[in-house]
C-alpha positions as CSV (number, residue, x, y, z in Angstrom):
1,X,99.5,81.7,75.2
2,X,97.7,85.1,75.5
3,X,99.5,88.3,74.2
4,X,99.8,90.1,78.1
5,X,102.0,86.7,79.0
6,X,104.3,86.6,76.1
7,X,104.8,90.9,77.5
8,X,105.5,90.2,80.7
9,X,107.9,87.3,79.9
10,X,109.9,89.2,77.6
11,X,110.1,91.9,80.3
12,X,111.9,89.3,82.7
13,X,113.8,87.8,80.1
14,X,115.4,91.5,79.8
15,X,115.8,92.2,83.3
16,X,117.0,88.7,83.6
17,X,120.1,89.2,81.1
18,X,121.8,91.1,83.3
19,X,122.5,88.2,85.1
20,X,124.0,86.5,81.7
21,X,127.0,88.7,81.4
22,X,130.3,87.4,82.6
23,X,130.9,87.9,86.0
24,X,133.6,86.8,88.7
25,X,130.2,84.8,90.0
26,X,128.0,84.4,86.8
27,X,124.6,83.2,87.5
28,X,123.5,80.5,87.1
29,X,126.2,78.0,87.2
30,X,124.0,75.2,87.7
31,X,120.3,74.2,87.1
32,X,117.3,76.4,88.2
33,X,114.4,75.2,89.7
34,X,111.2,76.9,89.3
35,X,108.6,75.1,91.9
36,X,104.8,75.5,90.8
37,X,102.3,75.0,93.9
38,X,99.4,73.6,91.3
39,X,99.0,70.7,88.5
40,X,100.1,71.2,84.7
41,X,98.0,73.1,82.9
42,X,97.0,76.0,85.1
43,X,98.3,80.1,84.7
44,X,101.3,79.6,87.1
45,X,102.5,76.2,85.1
46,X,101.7,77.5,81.8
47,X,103.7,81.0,83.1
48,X,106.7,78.8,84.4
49,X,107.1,77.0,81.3
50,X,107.0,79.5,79.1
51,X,109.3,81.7,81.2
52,X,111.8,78.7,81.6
53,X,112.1,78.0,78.2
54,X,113.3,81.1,77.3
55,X,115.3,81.4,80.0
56,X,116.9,78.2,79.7
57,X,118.1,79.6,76.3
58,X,119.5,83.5,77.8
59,X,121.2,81.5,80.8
60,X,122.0,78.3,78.9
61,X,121.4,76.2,81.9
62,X,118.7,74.0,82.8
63,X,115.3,75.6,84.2
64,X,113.8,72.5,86.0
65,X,110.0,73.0,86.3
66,X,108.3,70.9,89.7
67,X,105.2,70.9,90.2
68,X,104.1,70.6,93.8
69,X,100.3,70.8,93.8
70,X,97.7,70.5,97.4
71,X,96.8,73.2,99.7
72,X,96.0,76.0,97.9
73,X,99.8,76.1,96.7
74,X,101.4,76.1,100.3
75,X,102.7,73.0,100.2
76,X,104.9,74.5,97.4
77,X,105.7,77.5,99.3
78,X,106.8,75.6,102.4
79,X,109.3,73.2,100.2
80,X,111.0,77.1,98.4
81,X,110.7,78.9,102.2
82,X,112.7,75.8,103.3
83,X,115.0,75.5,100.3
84,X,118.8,76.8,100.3
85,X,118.4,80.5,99.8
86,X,121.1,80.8,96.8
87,X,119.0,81.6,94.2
88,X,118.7,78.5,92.5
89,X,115.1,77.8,93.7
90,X,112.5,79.9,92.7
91,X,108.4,79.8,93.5
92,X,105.7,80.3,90.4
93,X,103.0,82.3,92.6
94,X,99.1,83.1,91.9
95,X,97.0,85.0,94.1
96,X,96.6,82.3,96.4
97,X,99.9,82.9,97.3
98,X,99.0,86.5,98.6
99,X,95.5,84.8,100.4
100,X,96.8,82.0,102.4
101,X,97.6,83.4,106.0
102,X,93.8,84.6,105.5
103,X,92.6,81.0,104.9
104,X,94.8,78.9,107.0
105,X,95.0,79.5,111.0
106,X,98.5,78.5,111.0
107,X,101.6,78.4,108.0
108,X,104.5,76.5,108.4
109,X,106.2,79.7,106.8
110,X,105.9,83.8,106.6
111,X,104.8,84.6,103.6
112,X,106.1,87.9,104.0
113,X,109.8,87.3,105.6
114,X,110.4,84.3,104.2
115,X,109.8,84.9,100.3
116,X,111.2,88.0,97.8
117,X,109.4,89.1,95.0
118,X,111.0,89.2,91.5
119,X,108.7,90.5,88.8
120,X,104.9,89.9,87.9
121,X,105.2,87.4,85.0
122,X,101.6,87.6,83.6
123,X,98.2,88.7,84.6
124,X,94.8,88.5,82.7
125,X,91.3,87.7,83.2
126,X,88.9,84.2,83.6
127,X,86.5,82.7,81.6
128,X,83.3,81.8,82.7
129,X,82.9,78.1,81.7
130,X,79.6,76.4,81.9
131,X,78.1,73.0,82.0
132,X,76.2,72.2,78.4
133,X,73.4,70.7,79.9
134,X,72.2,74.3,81.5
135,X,71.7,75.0,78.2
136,X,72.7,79.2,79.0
137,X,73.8,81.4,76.7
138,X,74.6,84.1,78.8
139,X,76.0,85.6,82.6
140,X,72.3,86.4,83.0
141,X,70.4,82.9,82.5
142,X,73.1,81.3,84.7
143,X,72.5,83.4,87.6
144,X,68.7,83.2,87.0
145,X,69.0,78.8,86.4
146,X,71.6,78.8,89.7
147,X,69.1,80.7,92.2
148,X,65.6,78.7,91.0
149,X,67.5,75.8,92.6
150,X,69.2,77.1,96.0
151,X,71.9,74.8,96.8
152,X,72.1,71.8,94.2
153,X,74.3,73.1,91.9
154,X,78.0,73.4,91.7
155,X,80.9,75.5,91.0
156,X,84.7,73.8,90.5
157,X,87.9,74.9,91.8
158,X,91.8,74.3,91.5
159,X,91.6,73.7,95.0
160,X,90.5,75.5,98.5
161,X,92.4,79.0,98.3
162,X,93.3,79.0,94.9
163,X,92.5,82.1,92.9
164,X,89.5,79.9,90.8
165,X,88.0,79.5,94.2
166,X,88.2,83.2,95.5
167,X,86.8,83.8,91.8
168,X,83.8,81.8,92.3
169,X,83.0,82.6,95.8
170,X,82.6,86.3,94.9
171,X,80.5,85.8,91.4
172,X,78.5,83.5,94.4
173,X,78.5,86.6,96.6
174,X,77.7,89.4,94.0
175,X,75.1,87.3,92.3
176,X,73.2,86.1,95.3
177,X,73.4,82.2,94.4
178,X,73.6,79.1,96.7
179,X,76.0,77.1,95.4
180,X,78.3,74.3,96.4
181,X,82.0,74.8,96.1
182,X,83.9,71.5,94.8
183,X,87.2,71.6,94.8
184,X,89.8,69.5,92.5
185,X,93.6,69.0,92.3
186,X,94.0,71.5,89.4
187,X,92.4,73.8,86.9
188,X,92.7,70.7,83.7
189,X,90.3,69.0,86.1
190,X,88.0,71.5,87.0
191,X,87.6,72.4,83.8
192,X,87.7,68.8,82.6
193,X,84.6,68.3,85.4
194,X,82.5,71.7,83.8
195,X,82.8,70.1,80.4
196,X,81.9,67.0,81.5
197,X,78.5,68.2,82.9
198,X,79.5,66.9,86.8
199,X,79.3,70.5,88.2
200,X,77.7,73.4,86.5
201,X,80.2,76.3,86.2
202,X,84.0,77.4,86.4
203,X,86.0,80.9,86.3
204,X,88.8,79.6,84.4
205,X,92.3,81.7,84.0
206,X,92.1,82.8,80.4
207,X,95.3,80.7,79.4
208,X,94.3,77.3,80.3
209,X,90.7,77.1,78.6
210,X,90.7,79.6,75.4
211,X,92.3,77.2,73.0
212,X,89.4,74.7,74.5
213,X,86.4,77.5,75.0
214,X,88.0,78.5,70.7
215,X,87.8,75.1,69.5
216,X,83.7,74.6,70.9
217,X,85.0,71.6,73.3
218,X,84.6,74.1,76.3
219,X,81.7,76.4,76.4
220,X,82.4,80.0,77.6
221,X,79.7,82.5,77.8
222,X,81.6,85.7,79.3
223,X,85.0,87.1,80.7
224,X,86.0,88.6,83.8
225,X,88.2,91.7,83.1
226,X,87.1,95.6,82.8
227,X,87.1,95.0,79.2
228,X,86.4,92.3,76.8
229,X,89.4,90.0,76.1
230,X,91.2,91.0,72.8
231,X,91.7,86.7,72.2
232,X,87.6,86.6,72.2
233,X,86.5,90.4,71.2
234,X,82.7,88.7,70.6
235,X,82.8,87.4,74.2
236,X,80.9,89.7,76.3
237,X,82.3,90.5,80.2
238,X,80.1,89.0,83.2
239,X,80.0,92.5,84.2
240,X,77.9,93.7,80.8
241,X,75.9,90.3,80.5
242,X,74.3,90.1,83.9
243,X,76.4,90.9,87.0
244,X,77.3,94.4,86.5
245,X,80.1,95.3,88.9
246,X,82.1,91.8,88.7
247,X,86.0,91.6,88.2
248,X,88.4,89.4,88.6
249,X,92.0,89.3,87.6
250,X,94.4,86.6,87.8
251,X,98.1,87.3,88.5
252,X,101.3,85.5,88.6
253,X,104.9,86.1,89.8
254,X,108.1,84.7,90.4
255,X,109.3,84.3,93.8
256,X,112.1,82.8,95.4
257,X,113.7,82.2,99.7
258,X,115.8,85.5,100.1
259,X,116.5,88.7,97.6
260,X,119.5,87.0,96.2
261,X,118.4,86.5,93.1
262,X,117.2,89.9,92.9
263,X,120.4,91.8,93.7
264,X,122.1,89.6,90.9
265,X,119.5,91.2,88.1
């Protein structure tokens, strides 16, 4: 778990407290529900878990965690816009969550009206995974092994509108490459798939593949953030090691129907 999602839990954990103290209507009373739009594994499950644990222990009630995966997360967001606006459901959001209406012609929900923003619970930057049979060691010889061969390789995805998708359709933007986009259920697949040597690369959120990209099994040849990423200081940034320019940050924040929850905190 990296260091900037263990701050930002403890920071809802506090605001979250308030809600603890005895009250003529205490919340919760009952279980919480915390719906994730992607598979196990990926920044908003890994943020949800995390965050439910400990708030299972400050609220001493069950936080249920359900993962709803497909869509680019929507499917998740239509079950919470639909969902009894009490406070007792609440929506594990990426940056997909903030894309959709630009990717789908028509949402079974307003993303605007129909959700309320509680807190950012973690943001932090990718890693660049990459197939071991391109035998690169850097941002550089990627981009240069991508373009001598327009159009047959790949990059993997957590699905079409997910924030690994956005990710890899601007490095294939900036860096001028044709590549195919091949998108999985989740990000334990598409990394799964990188590793595996199926498609060649993968902007992984920093929390599901540095344990993997640490032990050797995954092999990670640069970070997306401004800086390099305290968990791998040796690891240069994509921006120094051959697309200068290139950032991209993942985010994550709860969410739930109506500000209810809010106005309890």
């Amino acid at each position: 778990m990296s260091r900037i999602v263990v701050l930002a839990m403890l920071m809802f954990v506090s605001a979250a407290a308030g809600a603890a103290q005895p009250e003529a209507d205490a919340y919760p009373q009952r279980p919480v529900r915390i719906v994730i739009g992607f598979t196990p594994g990926g920044g908003p499950d890994i943020t949800a878990r995390f965050l439910g644990q400990k708030l299972a222990e400050r609220w001493r009630q069950q936080i249920v965690t359900d993962n709803r995966p497909g869509a680019g997360g929507t499917i998740a967001a239509n079950i919470v816009a639909n969902a009894n606006p009490d406070g007792y459901t609440l929506f594990s959001v990426s940056n997909a969550h903030a894309v959709a209406a630009a990717i789908y012609a028509k949402l079974p929900y307003d993303p605007v009206k129909d959700f309320a923003g509680i807190t950012l619970t973690a943001s932090g930057p990718a890693l660049l995974l990459v197939s071991p049979a391109l035998n690169v060691k850097n941002t550089r010889e990627l981009i240069a092994v991508l373009k001598a061969k327009p159009g047959q390789y790949n990059y993997s995805s957590a699905g079409v509108g997910s924030g690994t998708h956005f990710a890899g359709e601007l490095f294939k933007n900036m860096a001028g490459v044709d590549v195919v986009h091949v998108p999985f259920k989740g990000i334990p697949e598409a990394i799964t798939e990188t590793m595996a040597g199926r498609v060649q690369f993968f902007l992984s959120p920093l929390a599901s593949a540095l344990n993997l990209a640490k032990e050797g099994k995954a092999q990670a040849i640069a970070s997306t953030g401004v800086k390099r990423a305290p968990q791998m200081p040796d690891l240069p940034t994509v921006s120094e090691s051959g697309l200068p320019g290139y950032r991209y940050d993942f985010w994550y924040r709860s969410e739930e129907h109506t500000s209810e929850l809010q106005s309890r905190l």
